[in-house]
PASEBA-1860 file (N, C-alpha, C; in nm, 3 decimals):
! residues 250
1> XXXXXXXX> 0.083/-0.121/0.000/0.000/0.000/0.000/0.086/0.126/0.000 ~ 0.210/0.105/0.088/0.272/0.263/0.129/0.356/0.219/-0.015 ~ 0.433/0.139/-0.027/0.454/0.145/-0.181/0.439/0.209/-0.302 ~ 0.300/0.156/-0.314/0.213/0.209/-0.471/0.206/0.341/-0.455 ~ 0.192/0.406/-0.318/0.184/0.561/-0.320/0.312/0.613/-0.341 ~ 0.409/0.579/-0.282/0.527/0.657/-0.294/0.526/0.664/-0.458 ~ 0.520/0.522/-0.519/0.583/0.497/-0.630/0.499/0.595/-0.737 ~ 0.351/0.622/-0.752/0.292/0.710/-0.769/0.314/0.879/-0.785
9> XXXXXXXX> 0.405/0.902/-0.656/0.415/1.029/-0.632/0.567/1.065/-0.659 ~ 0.641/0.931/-0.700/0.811/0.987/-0.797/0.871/0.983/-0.627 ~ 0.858/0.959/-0.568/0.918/0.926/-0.420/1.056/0.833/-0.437 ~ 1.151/0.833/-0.428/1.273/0.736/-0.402/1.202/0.704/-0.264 ~ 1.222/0.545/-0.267/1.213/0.492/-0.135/1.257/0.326/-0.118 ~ 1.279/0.302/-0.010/1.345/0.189/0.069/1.198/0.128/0.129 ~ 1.222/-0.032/0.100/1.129/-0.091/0.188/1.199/-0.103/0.323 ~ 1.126/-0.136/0.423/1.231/-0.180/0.525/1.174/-0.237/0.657
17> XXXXXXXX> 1.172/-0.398/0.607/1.110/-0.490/0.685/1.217/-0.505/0.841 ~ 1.220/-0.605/0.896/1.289/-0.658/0.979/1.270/-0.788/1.034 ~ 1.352/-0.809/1.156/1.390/-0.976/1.169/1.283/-1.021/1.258 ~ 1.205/-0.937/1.346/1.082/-1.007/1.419/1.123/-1.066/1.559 ~ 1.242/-1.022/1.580/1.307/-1.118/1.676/1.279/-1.010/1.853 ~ 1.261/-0.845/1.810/1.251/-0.783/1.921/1.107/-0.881/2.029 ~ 1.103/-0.858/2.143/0.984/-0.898/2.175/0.938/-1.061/2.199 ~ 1.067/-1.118/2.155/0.992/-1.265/2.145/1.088/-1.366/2.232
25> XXXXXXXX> 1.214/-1.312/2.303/1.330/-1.369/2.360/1.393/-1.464/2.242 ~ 1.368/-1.544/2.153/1.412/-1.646/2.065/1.377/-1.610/1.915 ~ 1.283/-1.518/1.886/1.256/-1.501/1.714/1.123/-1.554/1.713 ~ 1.084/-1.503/1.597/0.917/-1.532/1.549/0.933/-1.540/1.391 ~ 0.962/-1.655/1.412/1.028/-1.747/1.237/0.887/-1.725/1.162 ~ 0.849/-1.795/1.165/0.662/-1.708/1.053/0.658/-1.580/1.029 ~ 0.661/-1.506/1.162/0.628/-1.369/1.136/0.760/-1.314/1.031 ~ 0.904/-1.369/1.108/1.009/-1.275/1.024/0.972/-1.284/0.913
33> XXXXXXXX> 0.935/-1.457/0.853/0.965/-1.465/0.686/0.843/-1.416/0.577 ~ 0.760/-1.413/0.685/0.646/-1.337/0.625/0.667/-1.221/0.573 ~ 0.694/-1.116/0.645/0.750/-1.038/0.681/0.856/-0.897/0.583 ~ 0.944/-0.997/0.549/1.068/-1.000/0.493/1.060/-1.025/0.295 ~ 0.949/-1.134/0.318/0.956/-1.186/0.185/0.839/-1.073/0.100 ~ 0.738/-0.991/0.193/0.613/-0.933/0.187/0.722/-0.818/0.107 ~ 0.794/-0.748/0.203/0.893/-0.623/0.167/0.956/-0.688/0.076 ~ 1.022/-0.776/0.023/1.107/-0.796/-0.154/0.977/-0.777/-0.191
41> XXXXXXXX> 0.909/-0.869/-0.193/0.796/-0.855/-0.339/0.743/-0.723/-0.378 ~ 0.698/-0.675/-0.268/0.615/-0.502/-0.289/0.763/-0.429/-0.367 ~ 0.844/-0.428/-0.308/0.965/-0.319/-0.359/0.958/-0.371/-0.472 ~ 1.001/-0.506/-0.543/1.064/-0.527/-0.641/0.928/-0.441/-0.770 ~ 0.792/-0.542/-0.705/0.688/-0.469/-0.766/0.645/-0.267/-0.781 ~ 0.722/-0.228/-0.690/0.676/-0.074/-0.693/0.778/0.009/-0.684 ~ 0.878/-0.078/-0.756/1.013/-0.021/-0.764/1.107/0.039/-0.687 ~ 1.134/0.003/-0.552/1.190/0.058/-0.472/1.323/0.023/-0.495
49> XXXXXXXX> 1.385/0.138/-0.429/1.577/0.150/-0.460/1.613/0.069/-0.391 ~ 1.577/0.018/-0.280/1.703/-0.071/-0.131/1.596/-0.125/-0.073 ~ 1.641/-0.227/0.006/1.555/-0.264/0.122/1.674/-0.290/0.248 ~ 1.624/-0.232/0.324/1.654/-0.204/0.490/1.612/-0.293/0.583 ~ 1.678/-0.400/0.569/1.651/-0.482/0.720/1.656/-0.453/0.851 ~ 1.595/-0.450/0.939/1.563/-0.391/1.039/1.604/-0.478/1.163 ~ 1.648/-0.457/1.239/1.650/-0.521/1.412/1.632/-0.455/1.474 ~ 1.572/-0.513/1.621/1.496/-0.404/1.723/1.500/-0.459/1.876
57> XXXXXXXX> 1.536/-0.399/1.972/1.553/-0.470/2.115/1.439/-0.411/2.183 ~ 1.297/-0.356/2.174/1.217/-0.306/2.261/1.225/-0.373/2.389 ~ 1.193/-0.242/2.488/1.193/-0.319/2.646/1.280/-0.405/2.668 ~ 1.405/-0.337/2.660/1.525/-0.452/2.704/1.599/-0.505/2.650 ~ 1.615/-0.586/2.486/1.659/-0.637/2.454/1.690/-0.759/2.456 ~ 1.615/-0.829/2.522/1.630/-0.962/2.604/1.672/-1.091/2.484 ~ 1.635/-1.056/2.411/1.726/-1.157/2.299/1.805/-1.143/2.251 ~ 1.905/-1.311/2.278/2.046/-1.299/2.192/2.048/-1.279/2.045
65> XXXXXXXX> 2.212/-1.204/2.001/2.187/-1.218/1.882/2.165/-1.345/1.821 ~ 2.183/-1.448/1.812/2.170/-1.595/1.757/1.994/-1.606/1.704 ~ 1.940/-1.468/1.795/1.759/-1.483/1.735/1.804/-1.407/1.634 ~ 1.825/-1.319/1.628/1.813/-1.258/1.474/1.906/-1.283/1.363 ~ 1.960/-1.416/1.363/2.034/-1.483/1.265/1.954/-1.518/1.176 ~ 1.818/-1.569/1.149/1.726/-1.652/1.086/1.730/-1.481/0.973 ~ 1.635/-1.330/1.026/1.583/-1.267/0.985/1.696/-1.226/0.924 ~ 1.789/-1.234/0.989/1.942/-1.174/0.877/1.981/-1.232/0.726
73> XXXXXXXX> 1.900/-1.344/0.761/1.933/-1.438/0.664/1.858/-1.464/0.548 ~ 1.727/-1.427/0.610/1.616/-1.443/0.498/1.614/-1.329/0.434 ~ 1.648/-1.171/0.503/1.650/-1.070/0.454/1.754/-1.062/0.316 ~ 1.840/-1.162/0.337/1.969/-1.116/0.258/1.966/-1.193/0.101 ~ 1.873/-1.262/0.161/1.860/-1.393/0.039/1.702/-1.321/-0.076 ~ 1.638/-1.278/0.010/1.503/-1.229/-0.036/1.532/-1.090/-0.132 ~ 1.626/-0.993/-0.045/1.651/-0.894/-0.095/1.740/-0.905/-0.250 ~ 1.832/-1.005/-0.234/1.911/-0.986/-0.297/1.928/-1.090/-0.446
81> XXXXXXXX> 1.813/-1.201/-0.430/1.759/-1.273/-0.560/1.637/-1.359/-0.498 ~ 1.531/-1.258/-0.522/1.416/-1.345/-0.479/1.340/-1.444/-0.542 ~ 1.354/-1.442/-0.703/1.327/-1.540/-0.738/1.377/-1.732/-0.667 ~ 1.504/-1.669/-0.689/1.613/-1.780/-0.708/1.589/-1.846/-0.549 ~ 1.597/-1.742/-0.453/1.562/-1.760/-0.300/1.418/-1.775/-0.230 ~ 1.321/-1.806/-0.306/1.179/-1.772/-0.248/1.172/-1.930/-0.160 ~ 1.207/-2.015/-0.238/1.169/-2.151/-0.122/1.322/-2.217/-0.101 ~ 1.406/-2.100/-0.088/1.541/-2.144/0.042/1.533/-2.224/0.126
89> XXXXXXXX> 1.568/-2.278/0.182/1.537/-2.381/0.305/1.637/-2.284/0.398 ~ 1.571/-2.218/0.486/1.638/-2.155/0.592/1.732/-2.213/0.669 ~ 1.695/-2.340/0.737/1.805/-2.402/0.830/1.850/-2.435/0.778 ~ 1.892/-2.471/0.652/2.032/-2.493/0.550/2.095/-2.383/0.582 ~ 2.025/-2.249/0.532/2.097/-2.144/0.534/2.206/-2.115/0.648 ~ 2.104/-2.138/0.745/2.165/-2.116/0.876/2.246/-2.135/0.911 ~ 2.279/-2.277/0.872/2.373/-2.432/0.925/2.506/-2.358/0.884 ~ 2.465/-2.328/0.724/2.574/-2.304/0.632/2.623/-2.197/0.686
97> XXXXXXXX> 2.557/-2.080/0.715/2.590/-1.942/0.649/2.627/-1.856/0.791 ~ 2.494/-1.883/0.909/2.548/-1.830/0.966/2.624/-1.863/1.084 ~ 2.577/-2.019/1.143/2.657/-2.091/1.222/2.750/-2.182/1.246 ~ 2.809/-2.217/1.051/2.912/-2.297/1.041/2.879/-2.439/1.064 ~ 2.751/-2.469/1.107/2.727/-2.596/1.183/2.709/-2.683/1.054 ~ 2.815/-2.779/1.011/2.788/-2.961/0.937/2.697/-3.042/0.960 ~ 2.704/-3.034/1.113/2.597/-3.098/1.184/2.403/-3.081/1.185 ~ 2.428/-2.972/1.103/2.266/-2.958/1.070/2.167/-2.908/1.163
105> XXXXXXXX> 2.222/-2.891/1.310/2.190/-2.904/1.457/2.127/-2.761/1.494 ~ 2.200/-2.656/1.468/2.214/-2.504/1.532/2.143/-2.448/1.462 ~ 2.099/-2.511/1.301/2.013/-2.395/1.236/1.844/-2.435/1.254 ~ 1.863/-2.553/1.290/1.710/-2.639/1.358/1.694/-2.593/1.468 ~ 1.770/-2.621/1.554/1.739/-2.497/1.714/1.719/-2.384/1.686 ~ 1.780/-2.272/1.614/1.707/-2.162/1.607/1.568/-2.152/1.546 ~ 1.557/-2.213/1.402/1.457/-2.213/1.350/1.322/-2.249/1.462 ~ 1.344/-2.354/1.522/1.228/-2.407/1.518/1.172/-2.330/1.695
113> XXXXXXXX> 1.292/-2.286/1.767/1.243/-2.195/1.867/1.220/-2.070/1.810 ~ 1.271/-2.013/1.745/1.155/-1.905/1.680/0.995/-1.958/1.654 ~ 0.998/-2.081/1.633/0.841/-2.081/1.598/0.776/-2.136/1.731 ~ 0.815/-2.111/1.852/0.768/-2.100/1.981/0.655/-2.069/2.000 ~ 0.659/-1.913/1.963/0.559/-1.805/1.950/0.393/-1.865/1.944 ~ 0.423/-1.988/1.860/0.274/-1.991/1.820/0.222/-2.102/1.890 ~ 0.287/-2.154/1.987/0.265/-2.271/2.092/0.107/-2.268/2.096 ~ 0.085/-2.148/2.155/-0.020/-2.154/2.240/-0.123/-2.061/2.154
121> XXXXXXXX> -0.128/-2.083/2.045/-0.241/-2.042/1.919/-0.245/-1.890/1.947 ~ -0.361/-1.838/1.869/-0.376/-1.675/1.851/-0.246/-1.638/1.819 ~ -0.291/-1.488/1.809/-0.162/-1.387/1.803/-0.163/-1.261/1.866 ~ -0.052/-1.253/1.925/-0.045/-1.123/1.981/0.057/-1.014/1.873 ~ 0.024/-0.897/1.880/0.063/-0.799/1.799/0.218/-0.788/1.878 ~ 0.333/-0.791/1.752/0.452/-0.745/1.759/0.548/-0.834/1.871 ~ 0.509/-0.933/1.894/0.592/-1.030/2.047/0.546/-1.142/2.079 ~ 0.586/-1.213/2.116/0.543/-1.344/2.183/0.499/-1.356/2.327
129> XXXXXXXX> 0.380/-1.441/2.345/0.353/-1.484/2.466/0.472/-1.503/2.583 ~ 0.571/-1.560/2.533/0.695/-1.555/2.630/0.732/-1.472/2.680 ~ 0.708/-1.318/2.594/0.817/-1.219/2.632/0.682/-1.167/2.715 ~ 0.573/-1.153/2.677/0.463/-1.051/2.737/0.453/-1.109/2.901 ~ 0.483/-1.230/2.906/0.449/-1.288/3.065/0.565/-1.224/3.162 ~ 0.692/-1.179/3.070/0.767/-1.057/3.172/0.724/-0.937/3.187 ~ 0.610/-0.919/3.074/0.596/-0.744/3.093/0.443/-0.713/3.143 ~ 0.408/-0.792/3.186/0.298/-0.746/3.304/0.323/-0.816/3.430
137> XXXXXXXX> 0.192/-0.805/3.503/0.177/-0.889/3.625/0.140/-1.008/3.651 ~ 0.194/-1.075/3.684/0.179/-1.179/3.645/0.042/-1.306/3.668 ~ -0.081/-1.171/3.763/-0.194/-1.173/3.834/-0.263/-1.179/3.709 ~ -0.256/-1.086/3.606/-0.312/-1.129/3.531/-0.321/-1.256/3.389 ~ -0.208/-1.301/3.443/-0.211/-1.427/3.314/-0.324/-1.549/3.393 ~ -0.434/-1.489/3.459/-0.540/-1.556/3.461/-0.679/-1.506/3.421 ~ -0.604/-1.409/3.349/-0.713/-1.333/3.276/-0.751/-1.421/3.118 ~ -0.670/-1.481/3.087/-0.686/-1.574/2.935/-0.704/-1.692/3.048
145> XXXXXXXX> -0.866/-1.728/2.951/-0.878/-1.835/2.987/-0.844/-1.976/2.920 ~ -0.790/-1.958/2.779/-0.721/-2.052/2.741/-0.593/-2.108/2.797 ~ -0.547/-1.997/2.933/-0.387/-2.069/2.933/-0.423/-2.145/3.062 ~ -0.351/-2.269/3.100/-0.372/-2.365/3.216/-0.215/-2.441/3.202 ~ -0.216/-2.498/3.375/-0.084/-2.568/3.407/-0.021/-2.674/3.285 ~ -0.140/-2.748/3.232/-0.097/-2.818/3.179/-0.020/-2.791/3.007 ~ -0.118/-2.658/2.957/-0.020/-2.634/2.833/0.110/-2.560/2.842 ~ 0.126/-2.528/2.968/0.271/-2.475/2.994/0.350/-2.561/3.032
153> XXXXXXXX> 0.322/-2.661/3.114/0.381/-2.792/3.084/0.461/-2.852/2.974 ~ 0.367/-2.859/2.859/0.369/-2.917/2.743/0.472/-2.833/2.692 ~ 0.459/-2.672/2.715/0.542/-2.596/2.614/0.680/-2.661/2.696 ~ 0.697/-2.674/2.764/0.875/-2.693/2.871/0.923/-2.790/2.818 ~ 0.832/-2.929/2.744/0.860/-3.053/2.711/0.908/-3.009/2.600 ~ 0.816/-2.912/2.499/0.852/-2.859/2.372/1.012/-2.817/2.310 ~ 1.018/-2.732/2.457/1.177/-2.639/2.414/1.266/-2.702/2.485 ~ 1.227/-2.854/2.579/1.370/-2.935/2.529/1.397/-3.074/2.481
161> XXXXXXXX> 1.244/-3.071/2.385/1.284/-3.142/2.215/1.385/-3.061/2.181 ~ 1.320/-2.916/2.151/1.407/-2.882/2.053/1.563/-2.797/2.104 ~ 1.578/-2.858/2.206/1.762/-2.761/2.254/1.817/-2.907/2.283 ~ 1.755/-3.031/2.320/1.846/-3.166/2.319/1.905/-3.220/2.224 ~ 1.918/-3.167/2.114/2.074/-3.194/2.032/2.183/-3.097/2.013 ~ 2.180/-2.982/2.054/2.250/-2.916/2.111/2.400/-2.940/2.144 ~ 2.382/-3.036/2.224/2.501/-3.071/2.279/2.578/-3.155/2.181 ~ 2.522/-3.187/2.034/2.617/-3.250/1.959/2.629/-3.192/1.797
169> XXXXXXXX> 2.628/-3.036/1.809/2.661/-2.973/1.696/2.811/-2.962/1.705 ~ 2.834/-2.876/1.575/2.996/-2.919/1.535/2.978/-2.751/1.466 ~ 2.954/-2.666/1.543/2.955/-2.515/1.510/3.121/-2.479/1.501 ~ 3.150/-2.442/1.343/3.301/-2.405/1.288/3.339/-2.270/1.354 ~ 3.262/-2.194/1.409/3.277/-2.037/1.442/3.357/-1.990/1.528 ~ 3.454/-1.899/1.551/3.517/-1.862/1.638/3.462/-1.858/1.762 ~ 3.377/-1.778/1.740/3.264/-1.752/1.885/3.162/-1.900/1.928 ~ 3.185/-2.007/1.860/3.079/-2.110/1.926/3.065/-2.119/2.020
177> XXXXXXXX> 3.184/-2.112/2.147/3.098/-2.144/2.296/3.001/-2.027/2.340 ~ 3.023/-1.895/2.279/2.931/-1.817/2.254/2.808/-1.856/2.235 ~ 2.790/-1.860/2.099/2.713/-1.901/2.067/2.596/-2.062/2.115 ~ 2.711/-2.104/2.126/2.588/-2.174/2.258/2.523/-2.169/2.393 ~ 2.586/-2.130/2.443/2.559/-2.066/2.550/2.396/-1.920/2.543 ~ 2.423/-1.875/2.423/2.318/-1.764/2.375/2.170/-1.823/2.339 ~ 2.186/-1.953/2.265/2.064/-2.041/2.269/2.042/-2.049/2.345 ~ 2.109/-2.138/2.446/2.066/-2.210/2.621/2.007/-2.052/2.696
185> XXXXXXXX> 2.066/-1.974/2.657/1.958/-1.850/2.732/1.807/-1.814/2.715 ~ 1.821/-1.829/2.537/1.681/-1.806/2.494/1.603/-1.909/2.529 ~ 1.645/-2.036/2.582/1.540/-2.156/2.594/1.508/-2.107/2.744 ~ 1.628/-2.080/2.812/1.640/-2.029/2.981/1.523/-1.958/2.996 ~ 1.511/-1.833/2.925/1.428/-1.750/2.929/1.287/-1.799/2.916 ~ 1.259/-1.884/2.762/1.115/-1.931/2.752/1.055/-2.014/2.874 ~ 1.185/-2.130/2.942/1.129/-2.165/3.026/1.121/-2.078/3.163 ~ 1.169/-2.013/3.207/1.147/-1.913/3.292/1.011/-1.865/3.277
193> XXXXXXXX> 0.975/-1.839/3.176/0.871/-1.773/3.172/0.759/-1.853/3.199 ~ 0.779/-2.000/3.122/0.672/-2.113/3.129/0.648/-2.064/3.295 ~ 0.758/-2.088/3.378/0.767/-2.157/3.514/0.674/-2.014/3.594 ~ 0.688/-1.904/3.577/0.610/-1.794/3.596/0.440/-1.824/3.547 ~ 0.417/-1.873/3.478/0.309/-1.864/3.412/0.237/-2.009/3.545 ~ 0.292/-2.132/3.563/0.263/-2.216/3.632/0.277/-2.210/3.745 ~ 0.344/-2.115/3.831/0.317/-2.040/3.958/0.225/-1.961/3.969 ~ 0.156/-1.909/3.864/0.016/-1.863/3.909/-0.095/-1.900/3.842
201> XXXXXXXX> -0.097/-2.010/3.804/-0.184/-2.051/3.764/-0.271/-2.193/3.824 ~ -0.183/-2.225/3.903/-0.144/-2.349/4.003/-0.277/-2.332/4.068 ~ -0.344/-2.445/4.087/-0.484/-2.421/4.197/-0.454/-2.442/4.298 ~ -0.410/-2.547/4.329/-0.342/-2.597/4.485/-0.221/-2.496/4.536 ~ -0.258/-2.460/4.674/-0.211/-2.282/4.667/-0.082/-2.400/4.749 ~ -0.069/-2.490/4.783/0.071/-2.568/4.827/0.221/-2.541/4.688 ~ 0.109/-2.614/4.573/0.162/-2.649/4.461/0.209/-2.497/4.433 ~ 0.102/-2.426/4.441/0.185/-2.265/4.410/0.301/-2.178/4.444
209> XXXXXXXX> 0.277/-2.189/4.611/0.370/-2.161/4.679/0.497/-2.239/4.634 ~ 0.548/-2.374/4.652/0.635/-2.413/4.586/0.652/-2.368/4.497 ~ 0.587/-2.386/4.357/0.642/-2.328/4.213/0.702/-2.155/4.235 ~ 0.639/-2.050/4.291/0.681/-1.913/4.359/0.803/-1.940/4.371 ~ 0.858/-2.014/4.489/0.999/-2.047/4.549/1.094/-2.072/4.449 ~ 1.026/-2.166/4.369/1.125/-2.232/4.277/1.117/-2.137/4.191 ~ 1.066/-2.033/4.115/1.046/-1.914/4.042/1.184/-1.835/4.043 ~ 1.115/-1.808/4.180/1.238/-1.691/4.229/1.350/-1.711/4.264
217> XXXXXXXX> 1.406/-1.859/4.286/1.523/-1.877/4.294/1.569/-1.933/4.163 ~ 1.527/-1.918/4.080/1.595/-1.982/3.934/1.629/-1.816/3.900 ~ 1.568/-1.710/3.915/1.552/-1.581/3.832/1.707/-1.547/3.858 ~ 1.721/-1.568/4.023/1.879/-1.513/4.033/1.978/-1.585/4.004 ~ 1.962/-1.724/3.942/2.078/-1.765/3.858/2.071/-1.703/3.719 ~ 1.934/-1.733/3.681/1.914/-1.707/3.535/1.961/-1.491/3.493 ~ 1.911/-1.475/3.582/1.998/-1.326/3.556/2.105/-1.284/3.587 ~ 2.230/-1.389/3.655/2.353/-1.377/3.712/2.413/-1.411/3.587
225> XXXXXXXX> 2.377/-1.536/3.486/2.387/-1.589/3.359/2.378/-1.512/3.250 ~ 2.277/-1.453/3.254/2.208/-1.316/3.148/2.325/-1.232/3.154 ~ 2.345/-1.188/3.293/2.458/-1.051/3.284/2.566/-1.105/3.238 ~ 2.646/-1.201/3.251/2.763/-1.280/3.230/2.767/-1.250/3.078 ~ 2.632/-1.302/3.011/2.624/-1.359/2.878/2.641/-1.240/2.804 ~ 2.551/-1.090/2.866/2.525/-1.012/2.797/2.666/-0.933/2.788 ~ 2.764/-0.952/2.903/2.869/-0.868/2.852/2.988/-0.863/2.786 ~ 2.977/-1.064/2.739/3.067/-1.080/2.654/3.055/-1.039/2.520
233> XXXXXXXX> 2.955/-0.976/2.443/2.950/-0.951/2.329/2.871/-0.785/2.309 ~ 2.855/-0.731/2.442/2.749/-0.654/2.442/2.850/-0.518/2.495 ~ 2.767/-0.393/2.521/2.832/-0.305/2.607/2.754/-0.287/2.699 ~ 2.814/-0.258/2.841/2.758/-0.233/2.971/2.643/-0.173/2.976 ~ 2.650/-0.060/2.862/2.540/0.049/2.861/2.402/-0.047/2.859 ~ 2.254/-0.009/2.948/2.175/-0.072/2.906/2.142/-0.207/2.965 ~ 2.280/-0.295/3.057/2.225/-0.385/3.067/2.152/-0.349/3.291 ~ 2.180/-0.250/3.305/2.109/-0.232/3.441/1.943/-0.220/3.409
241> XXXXXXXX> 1.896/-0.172/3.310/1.819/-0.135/3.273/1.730/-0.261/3.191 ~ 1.784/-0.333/3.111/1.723/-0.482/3.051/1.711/-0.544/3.220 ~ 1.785/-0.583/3.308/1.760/-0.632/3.462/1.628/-0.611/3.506 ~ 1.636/-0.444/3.535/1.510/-0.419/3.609/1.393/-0.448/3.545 ~ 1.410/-0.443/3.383/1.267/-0.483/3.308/1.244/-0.638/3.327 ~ 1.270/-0.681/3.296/1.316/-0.857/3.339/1.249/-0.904/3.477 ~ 1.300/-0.827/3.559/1.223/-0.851/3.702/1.137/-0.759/3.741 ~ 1.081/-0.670/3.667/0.969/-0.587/3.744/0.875/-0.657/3.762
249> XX> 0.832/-0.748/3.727/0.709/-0.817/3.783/0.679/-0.940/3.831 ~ 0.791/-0.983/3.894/0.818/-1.094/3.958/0.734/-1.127/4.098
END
């Protein structure tokens, strides 16, 4: 739509999608490639000069870069021969391009925890259920009555199908222990969040209380980990500030 008008009105302009990854701790693989592939086609169709891939850390930043490897990837392939690239196989890409991995391993873990997001059906605008259960109270995730102990359950079983081969990729990269370690956060995180969501949702106020305990004492490893993680590749600036968002509503 914003396209056809520019292109209409003699406008030079840039599409400029992005990776989908702000908001979601791990990526939102549907949404990016949707996304991404939506911006080549319109430009190529309404003649636009460039396309501008986009990344975004709202509220914190809480995802590693290793999430926005997928959107880096599709952006680059889409932008740059979309014919030739329209049914890419991403976790090839991945394996290949951006994690060195032979093993086939690292571009399936990212991929397929990006598609986290849609665990638990619907959609929420711009983020994932994961990330939103840090940014309110957590009183109200009994306000949806679709969510219960048991599909948060299920999601915990989910994300470690998919991080238990992990431990036997063959990532060529300088930075691999990096880089693994940056997955194991984003899964850290989803389940963190699961484990928040099943502390209050718990009927048996025994069962609750326990899960609470166990909540809050995982948060201060899991953010002793976070800070560790975040300052090997990151700058200081910012990360007091990702903390307090992280735990404001604990």
């Amino acid at each position: 739509e914003h396209g056809r008008k520019f292109a209409e009105a003699g406008i030079p302009f840039y599409v400029c999608p992005g990776t989908s990854a702000w908001c979601s701790l791990a990526g939102r693989t549907s949404n990016a490639l949707g996304n991404l592939l939506n911006a080549a086609e319109n430009g190529l169709k309404h003649g636009a000069t460039g396309y501008l891939n986009t990344d975004w850390g709202d509220n914190g930043h809480w995802q590693p870069l290793p999430a926005s490897y997928l959107g880096f990837a599709a952006g680059a392939a889409y932008s740059w021969a979309l014919d030739a690239n329209r049914s890419l196989s991403l976790v090839d890409a991945l394996n290949r391009f951006a994690f060195a991995d032979p093993s086939d391993i690292s571009g399936r873990i990212a991929y397929d925890l990006g598609e986290m997001y849609q665990f638990f059906g619907g959609r929420l605008h711009n983020g994932s259920p994961f990330f939103r259960i840090y940014t309110q109270p957590l009183e109200t995730l009994r306000d949806n009555p679709e969510w219960n102990v048991p599909m948060f359950m299920q999601a915990l079983e989910r994300i470690d199908q998919i991080m238990a081969p992990l431990e036997f990729n063959l990532i060529q990269r300088p930075d691999a222990p990096l880089l693994i370690e940056e997955l194991e956060l984003a899964a850290w995180l989803m389940r963190h969040a699961c484990q928040r969501a099943i502390a209050v949702l718990a009927v048996d106020p025994a069962q609750q209380a326990q899960a609470r305990h166990g909540v809050e004492a995982d948060f201060q490893t899991l953010t002793s980990e976070y800070s560790r993680i975040w300052l090997l590749r990151n700058r200081p600036g910012g990360l007091s500030d990702s903390l307090a968002k992280l735990g404001k509503h604990l």
